[in-house]
C-alpha positions in Angstrom: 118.7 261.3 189.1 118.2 258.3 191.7 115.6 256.3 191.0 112.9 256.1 194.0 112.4 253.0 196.5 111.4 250.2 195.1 108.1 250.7 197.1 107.4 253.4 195.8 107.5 252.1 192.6 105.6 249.0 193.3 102.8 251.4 195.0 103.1 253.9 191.8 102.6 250.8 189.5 99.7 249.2 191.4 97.6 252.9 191.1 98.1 252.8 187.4 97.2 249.7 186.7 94.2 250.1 188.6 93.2 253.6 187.2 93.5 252.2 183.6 90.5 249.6 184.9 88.2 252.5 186.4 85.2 253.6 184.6 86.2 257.5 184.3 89.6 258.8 184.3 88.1 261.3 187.4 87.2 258.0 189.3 89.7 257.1 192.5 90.7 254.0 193.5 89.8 251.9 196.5 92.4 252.1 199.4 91.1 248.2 199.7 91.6 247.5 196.4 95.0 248.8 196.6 96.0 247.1 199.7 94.9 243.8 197.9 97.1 244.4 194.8 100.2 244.7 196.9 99.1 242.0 199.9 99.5 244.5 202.3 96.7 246.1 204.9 94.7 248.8 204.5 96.3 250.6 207.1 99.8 250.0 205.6 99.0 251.3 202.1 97.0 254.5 204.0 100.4 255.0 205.6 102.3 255.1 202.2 99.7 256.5 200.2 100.0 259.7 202.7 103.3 259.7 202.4 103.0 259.8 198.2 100.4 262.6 199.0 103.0 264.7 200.6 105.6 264.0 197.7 103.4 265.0 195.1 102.8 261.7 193.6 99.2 261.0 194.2 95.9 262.7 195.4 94.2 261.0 198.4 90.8 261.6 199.4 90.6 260.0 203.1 87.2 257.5 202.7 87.4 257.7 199.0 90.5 256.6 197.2 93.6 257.4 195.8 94.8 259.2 192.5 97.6 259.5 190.6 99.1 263.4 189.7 100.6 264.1 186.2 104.1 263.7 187.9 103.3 260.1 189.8 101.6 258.8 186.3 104.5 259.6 184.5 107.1 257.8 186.9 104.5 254.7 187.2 104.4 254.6 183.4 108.5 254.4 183.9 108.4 252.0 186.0 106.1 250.0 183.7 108.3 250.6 180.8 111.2 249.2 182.5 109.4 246.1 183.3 107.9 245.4 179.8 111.2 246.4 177.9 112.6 244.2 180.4 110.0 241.2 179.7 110.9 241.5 175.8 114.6 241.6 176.3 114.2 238.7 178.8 112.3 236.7 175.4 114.2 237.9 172.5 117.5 237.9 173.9 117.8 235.7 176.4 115.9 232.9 175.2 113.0 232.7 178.2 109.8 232.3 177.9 106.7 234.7 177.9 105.5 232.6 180.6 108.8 232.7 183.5 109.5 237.0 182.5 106.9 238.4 184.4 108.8 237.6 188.3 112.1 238.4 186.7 110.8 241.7 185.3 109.4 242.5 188.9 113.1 241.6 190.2 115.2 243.7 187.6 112.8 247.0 187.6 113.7 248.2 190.5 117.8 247.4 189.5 118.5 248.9 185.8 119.2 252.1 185.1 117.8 254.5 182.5 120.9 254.2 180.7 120.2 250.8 180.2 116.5 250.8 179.6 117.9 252.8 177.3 120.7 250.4 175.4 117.9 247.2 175.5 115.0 249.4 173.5 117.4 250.0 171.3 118.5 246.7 170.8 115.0 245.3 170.3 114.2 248.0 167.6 112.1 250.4 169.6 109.4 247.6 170.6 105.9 249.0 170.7 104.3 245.7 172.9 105.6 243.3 175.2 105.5 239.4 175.1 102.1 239.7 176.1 100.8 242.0 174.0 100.9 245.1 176.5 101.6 248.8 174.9 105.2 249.9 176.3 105.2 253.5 177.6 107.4 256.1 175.8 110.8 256.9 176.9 108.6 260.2 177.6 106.5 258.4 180.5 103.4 258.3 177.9 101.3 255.1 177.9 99.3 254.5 175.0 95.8 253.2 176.2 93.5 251.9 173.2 90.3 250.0 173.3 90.3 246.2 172.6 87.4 244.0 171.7 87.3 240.8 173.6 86.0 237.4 172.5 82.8 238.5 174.1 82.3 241.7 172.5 84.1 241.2 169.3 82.3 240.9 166.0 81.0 236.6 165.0 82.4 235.5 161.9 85.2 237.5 161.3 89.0 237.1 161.5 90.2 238.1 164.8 94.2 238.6 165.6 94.9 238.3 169.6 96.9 241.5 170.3 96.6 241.1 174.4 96.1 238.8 176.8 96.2 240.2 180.3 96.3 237.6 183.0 100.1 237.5 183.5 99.7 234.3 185.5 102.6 231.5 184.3 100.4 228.3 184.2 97.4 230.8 182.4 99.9 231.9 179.8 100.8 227.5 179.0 97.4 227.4 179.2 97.4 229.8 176.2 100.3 228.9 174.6 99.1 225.3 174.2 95.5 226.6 172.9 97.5 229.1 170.1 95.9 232.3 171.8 99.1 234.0 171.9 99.4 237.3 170.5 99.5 237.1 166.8 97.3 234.0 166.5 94.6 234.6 164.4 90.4 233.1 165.7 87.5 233.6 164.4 84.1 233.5 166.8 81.6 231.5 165.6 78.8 232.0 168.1 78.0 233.1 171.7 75.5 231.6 174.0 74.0 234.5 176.7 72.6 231.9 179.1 75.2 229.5 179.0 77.9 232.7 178.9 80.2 230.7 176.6 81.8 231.4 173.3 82.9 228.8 170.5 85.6 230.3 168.4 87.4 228.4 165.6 91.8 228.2 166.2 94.4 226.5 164.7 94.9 223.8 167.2 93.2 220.5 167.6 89.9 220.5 169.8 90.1 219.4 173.8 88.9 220.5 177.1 90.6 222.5 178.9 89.9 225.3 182.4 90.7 228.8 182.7 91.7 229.9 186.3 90.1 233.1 185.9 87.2 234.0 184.2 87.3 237.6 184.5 90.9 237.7 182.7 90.5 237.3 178.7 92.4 237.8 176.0 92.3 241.0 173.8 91.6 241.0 170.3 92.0 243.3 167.5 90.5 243.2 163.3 92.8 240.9 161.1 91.7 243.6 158.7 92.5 246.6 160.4 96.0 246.9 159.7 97.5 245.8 156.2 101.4 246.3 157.6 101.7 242.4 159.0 100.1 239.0 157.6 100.0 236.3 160.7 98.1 233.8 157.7 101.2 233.9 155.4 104.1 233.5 158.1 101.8 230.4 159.3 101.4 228.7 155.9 105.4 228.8 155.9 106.6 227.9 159.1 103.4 226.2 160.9 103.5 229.1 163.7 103.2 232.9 163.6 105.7 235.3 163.0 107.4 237.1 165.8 109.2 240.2 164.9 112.5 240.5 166.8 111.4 244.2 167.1 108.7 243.5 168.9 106.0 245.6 167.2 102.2 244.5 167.5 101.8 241.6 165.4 98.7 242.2 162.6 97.2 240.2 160.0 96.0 241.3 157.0 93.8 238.3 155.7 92.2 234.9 157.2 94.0 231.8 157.5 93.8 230.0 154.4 93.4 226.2 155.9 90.2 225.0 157.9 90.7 225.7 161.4 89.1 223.1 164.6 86.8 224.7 166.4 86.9 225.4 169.7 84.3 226.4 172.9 85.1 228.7 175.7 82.3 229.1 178.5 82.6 230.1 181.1 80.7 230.0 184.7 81.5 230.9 188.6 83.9 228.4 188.8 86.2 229.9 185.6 85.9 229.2 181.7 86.2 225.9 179.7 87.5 225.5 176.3 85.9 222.6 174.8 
């Protein structure tokens, strides 16, 4: 089966994303919106989204929005497993890193066939998340969606294992890699301030100021106790980092770090969030 334009893709990609953001799973989204996502106009994404319409792809509602059918979900949710199994190949095989994977992935999507998709899951053990801690869909065109806390909504005083961090940005992700919030690290939130809208959480790494670009973008977090299958505080205390699976699958913790960890600060304001 040929695979569709790679515009077609890159339009069926941008409506999923953007659904998986909306309040209800009824809820359309903005033509405006969607033209912003792909820098194009508004009257060039009309133009495709009609077209997508007449394919069966998507619902449009002239004035309102655009939707997704079954069929265009399950090929966008393709497309997005070919660029996540592509991301994790990218790191585990070829030695890149989380933060360079994200253009490449956009590159080789629209180039590999199924048959190769195919060949690299297998290779990296039938990952279930890529570098960044997104779910892959199934080979099925299934994407699992699954609530995450955030550090502003997680509970205080508890270990906390980064499973996500969404901003796929490459100087955001140094930013994160040099603050240990990459998925797996383990943080615990000491305290939140409403007024000030900041957040001091406790990490492994040594204390120092630093800016997030975005202050809408945050990392995801899941329970350190929630899952018993993967311990991030042993695999630290024995090599000084945490353990990365070379099959990919989420990384969990089981217990708390053992060793005092620096705390940090993160507040944030209109002009982005600080970690202090």
């Amino acid at each position: 089966m040929p695979l569709p334009s790679s515009t077609v893709e890159n339009y069926l990609k941008a409506i999923l994303q953007a659904q998986l953001h909306l309040e209800r799973r009824t809820d359309l989204v903005p033509m405006g919106q969607l033209a912003g996502a792909l820098g194009v106009v508004p009257g060039t994404a009309t133009t495709m989204v009609k077209t997508l319409a007449d394919s069966g792809l998507v619902k449009y509602e002239p004035y309102a929005g655009v939707r997704l059918t079954a069929a265009g979900e399950k090929l966008a949710a393709l497309v997005v497993r070919r660029h996540r199994l592509i991301e994790l190949f990218l790191v585990q095989i070829m030695g890149l890193s989380w933060t360079d994977v994200h253009e490449e992935a956009e590159l080789l999507e629209h180039a590999v066939s199924d048959r190769l998709i195919e060949r690299m899951d297998e290779m990296l053990g039938r990952p279930h998340a890529d570098p960044h801690g997104d779910p892959i869909p199934t080979s099925d065109g299934v994407l699992e969606r699954r609530p995450f806390d955030t550090l502003l909504t997680c509970p205080l005083h508890a270990p906390m294992t980064i499973q996500r961090v969404t901003d796929q940005d490459p100087e955001f992700l140094r930013f994160a890699e040099r603050r240990d919030l990459k998925p797996g690290e383990t943080v615990e939130v000491l305290e939140r301030d409403a007024a000030a809208d900041s957040v001091r959480i406790r990490g492994r790494s040594h204390s120092r100021s630093s800016t997030i670009p975005s202050s809408s973008k945050k990392p995801s977090i899941r329970s350190a106790a929630s899952s018993r299958t993967f311990s991030v505080s042993a695999a630290r205390a024995a090599s000084g980092r945490p353990h990365s699976p070379r099959n990919g699958r989420r990384l969990r913790s089981a217990t708390s770090c053992r060793t005092p960890l620096p705390e940090k600060h993160w507040r944030r304001n209109s002009a982005g969030a600080t970690f202090i």
